[in-house]
C-alpha positions as CSV (number, residue, x, y, z in Angstrom):
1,X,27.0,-21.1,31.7
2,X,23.6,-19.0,32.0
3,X,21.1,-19.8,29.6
4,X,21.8,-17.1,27.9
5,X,25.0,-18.0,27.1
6,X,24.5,-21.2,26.4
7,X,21.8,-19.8,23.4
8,X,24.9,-18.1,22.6
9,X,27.1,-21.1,22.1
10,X,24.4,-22.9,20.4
11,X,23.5,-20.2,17.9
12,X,27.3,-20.5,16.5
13,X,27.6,-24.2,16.7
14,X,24.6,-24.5,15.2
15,X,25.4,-21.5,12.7
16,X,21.3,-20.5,13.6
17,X,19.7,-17.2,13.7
18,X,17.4,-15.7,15.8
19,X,14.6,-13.9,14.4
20,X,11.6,-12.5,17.0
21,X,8.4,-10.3,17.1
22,X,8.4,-7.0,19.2
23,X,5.7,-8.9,21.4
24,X,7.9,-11.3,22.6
25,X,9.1,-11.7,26.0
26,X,11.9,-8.8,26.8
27,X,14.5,-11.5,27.6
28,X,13.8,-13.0,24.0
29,X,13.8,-9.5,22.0
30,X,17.3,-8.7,23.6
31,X,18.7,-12.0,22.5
32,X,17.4,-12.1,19.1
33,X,19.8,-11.3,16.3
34,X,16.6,-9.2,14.6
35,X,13.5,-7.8,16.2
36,X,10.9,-6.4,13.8
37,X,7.7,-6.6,12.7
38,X,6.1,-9.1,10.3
39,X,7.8,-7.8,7.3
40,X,11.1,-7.0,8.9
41,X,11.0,-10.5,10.0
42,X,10.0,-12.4,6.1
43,X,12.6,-10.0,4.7
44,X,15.1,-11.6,7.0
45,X,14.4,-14.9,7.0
46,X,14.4,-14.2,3.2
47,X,18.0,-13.1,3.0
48,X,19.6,-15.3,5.9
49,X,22.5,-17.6,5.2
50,X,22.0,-19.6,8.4
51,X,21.3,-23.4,8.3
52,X,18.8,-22.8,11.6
53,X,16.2,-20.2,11.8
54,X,14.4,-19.8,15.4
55,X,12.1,-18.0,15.0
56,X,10.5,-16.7,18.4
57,X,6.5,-15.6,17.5
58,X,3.9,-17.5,16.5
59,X,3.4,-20.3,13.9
60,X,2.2,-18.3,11.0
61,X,5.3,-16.3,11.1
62,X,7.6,-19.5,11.4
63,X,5.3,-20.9,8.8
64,X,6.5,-17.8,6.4
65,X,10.0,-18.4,7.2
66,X,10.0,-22.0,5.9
67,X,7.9,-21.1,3.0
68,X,10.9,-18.9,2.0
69,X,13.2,-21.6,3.2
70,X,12.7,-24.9,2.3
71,X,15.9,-26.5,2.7
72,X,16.6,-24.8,5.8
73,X,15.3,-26.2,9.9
74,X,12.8,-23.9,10.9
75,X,12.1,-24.2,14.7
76,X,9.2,-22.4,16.6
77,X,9.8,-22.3,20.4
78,X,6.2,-23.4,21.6
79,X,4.1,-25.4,18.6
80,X,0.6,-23.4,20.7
81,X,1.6,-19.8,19.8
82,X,-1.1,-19.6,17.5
83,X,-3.0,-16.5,16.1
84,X,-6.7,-15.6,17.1
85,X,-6.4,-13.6,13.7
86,X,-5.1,-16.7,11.7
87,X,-7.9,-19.1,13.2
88,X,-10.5,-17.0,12.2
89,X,-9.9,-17.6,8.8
90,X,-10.5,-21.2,8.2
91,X,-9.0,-22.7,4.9
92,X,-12.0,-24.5,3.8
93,X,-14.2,-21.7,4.2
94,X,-12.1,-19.1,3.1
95,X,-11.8,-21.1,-0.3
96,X,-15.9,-21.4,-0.6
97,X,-15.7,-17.3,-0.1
98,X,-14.1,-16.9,-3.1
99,X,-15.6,-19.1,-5.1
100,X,-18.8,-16.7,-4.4
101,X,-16.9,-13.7,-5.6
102,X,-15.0,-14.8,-8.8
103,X,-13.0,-12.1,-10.3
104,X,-12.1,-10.5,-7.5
105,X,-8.2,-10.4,-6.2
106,X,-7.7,-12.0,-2.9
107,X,-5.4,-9.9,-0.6
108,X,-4.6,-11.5,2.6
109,X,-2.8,-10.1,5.6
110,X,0.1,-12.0,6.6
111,X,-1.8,-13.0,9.5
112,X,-2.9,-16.1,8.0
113,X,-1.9,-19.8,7.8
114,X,-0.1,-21.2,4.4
115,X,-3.2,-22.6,3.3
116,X,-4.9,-19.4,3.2
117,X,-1.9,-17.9,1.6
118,X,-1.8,-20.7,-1.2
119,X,-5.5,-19.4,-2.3
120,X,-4.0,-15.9,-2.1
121,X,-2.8,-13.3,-5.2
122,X,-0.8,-11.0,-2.8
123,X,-0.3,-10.8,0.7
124,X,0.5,-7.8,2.9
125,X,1.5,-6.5,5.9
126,X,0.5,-3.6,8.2
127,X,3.6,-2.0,7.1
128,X,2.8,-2.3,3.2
129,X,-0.8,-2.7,3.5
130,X,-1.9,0.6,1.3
131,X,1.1,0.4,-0.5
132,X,0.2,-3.2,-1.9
133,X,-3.6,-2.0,-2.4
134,X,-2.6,1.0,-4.6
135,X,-0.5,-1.1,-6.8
136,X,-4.2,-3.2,-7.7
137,X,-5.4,-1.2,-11.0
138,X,-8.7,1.1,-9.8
139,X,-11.6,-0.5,-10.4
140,X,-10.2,-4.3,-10.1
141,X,-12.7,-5.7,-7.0
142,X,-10.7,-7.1,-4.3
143,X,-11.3,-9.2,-1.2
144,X,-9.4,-8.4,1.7
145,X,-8.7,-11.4,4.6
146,X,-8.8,-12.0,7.3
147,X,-9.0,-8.6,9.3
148,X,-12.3,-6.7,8.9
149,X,-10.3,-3.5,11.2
150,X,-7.5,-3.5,9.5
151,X,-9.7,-3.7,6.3
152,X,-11.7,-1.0,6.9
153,X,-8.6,1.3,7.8
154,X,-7.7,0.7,3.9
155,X,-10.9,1.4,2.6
156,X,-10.7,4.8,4.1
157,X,-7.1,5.8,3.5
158,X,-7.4,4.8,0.3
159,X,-11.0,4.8,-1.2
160,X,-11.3,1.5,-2.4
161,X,-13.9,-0.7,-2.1
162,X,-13.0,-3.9,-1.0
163,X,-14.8,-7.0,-0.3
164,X,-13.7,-8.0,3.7
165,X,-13.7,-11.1,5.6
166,X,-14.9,-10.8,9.2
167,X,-12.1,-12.1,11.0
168,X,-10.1,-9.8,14.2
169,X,-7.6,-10.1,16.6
170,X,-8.8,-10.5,20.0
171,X,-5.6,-8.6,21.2
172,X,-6.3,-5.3,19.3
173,X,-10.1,-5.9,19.9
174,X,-9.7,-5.9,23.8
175,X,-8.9,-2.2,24.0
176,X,-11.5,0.0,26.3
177,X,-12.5,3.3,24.9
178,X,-14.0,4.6,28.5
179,X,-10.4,3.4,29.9
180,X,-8.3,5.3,27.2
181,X,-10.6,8.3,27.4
182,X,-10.0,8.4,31.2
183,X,-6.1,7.5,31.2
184,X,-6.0,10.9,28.2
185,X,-7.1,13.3,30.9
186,X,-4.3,11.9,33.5
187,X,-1.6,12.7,30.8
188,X,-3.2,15.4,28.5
189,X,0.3,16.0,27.3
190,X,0.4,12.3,25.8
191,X,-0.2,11.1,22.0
192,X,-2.0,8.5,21.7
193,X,-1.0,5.8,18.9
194,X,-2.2,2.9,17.2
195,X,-2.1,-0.4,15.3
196,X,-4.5,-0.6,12.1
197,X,-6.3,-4.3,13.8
198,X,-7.9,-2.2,16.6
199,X,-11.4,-0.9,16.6
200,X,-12.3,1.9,14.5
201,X,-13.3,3.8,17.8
202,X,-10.0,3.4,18.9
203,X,-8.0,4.2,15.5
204,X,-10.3,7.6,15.5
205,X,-8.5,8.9,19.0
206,X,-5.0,8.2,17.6
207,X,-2.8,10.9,16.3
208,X,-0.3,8.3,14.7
209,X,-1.8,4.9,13.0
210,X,0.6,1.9,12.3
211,X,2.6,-1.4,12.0
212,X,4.7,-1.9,14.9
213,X,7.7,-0.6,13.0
214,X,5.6,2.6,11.8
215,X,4.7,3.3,15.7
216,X,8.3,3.0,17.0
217,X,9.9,5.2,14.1
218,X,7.4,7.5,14.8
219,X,8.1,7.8,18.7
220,X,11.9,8.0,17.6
221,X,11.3,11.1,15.2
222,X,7.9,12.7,17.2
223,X,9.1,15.9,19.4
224,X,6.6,14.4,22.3
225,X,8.0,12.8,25.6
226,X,4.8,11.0,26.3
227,X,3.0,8.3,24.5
228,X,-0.1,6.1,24.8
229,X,0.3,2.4,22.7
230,X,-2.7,0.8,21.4
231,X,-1.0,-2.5,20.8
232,X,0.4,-5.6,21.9
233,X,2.5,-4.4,24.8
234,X,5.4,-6.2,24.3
235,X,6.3,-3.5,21.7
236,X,6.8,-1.1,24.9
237,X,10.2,-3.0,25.7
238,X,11.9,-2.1,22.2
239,X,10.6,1.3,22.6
240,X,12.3,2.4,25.7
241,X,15.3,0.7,24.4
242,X,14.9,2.7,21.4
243,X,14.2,6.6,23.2
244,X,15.2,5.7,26.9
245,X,14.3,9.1,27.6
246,X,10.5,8.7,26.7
247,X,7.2,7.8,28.6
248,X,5.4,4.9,27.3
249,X,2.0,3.8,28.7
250,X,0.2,1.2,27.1
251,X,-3.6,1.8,26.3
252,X,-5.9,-0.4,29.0
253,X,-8.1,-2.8,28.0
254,X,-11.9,-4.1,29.0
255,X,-10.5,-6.7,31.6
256,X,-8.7,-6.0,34.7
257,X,-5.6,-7.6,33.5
258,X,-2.7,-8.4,35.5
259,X,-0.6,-5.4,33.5
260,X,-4.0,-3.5,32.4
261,X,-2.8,-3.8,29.0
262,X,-3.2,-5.8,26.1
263,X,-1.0,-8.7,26.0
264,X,-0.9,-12.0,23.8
265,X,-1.0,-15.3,25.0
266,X,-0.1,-16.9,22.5
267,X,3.2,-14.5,22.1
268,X,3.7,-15.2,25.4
269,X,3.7,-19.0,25.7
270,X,7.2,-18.5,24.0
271,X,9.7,-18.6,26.7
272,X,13.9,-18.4,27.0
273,X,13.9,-22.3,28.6
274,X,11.8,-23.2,25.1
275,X,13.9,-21.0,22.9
276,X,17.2,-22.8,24.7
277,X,15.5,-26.2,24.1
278,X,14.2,-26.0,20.4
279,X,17.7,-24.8,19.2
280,X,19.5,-27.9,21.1
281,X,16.4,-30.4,20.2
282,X,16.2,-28.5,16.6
283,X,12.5,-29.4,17.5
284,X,9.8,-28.4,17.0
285,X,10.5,-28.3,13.5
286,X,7.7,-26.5,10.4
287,X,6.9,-27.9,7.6
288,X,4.9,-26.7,4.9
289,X,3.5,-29.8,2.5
290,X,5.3,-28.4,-0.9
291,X,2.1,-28.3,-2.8
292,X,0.7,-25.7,-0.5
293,X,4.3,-23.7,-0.1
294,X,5.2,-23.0,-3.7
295,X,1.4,-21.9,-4.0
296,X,2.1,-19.1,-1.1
297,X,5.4,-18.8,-1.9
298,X,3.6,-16.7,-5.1
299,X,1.8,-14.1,-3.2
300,X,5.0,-13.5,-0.7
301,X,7.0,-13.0,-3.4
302,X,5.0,-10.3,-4.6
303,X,4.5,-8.5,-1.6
304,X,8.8,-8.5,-0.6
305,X,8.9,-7.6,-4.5
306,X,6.3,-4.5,-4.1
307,X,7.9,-3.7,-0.9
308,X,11.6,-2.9,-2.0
């Protein structure tokens, strides 16, 4: 049997599903039972009846499913697809932040490990992000962690003034505007999108701004053939599935790259031998120490609640 196939087999003995992030590998994506963004993916990991959950991303995301899932094996491919966005939001020091800022509601993006969602009143996605700030009564002060771009994004769609935690994503920080600028005037006819975590330089030369989801419903439903993607490029794969027809070209970055785009290593590190592996091994397992998971079970709850 291919390897492939043998996934196959496993998955039913096993009775496990497969649940992965647009910026995974293509060869993942197409053998995932979903692909979707980071709410897509809690509200199926939510909702599954399986007895495995593989979950091909990185760990926060794995971490979210076992928070949901407690009596279920969740299994991460590669234990080092980490989150440059997660580790700059330390626990410890996340904690001290709010103890400087009492009254204030903590909002963290899902981007974050457990222990920063256990010290957490709501968490949100890109997807729900504005949705989830609007529901917070006007004039209730709110801190918003970990990402300052995405942050800033909400301040200015929506008014409020919220307290932000300098954290980024180096993926969505790498973009080059002089690149972008110069790639526009080779394809004047393209429209440039965007994710919310990249600069605010960037996000001001987009005509659509997004969660993964938003940007691939939106090149589904736009009338224009040509687009230029200011995110992880992984998310070009379920595109062209998606609107075969289409140009995609994703936005170039500072460094000379092997792809000139933005790609994530730690997305990456996830690979079909380690997929094939973890589901036989059921290992590398998560676990969530229970104090800390019914504490950010809390927040999720609220979020997949508000976003209904």
């Amino acid at each position: 049997m291919s390897l492939r196939e043998k996934i196959e087999h496993l998955k039913k003995e096993k009775n496990a599903i497969i649940l992965a992030h647009y910026y995974q590998t293509p060869e993942i994506q197409d053998i995932a039972d979903y692909v979707g963004d980071s709410l897509g993916l809690s509200q199926k990991a939510a909702e599954t009846n399986a007895n495995i959950i593989v979950f091909a991303g990185v760990y926060f995301m794995a971490e979210m499913a076992k928070i949901l899932n407690p009596e279920k094996i969740v299994v991460l491919p590669d234990l080092n697809a980490g989150c440059s966005l997660a580790d700059s939001c330390p626990p410890e020091a996340f904690s001290e932040f709010i103890k400087t800022h009492p009254n204030h509601i903590v909002v963290t993006y899902v981007n974050c490990s457990a222990e920063v969602k256990a010290l957490t009143d709501i968490v949100c996605t890109s997807s729900n992000a504005l949705k989830i700030i609007e529901s917070i009564p006007e004039g209730q002060p709110i801190i918003f962690a970990p990402d300052r771009n995405l942050g800033k994004y909400i301040i200015k769609q929506t008014g409020r003034d919220m307290l932000l935690w300098d954290g980024s994503c180096i993926v969505h920080e790498a973009f080059s505007m002089s690149k972008l600028l110069e790639l526009y005037k080779q394809h004047p006819d393209a429209v440039i999108i965007a994710h919310p975590e990249s600069d605010e330089y960037i996000l001001k030369t987009a005509s659509y701004i997004g969660s993964t989801a938003g940007m691939i419903n939106y090149v589904k439903t736009c009338p224009k053939e040509k687009f230029i993607v200011a995110t992880e490029a992984g998310i070009l794969h379920k595109m062209q599935q998606e609107v075969p027809g289409k140009v995609f070209i994703p936005a170039p970055t500072e460094e000379d790259n092997t792809c000139d785009c933005s790609e994530c290593a730690f997305m990456k590190v996830n690979t079909l031998q380690k997929l094939y592996n973890c589901l036989l091994n059921e290992s590398p397992q998560i676990e969530v120490p229970e104090n800390i998971r019914k504490k950010a079970l809390l927040p999720i709850k609220r979020m997949l609640e508000l976003s209904k």
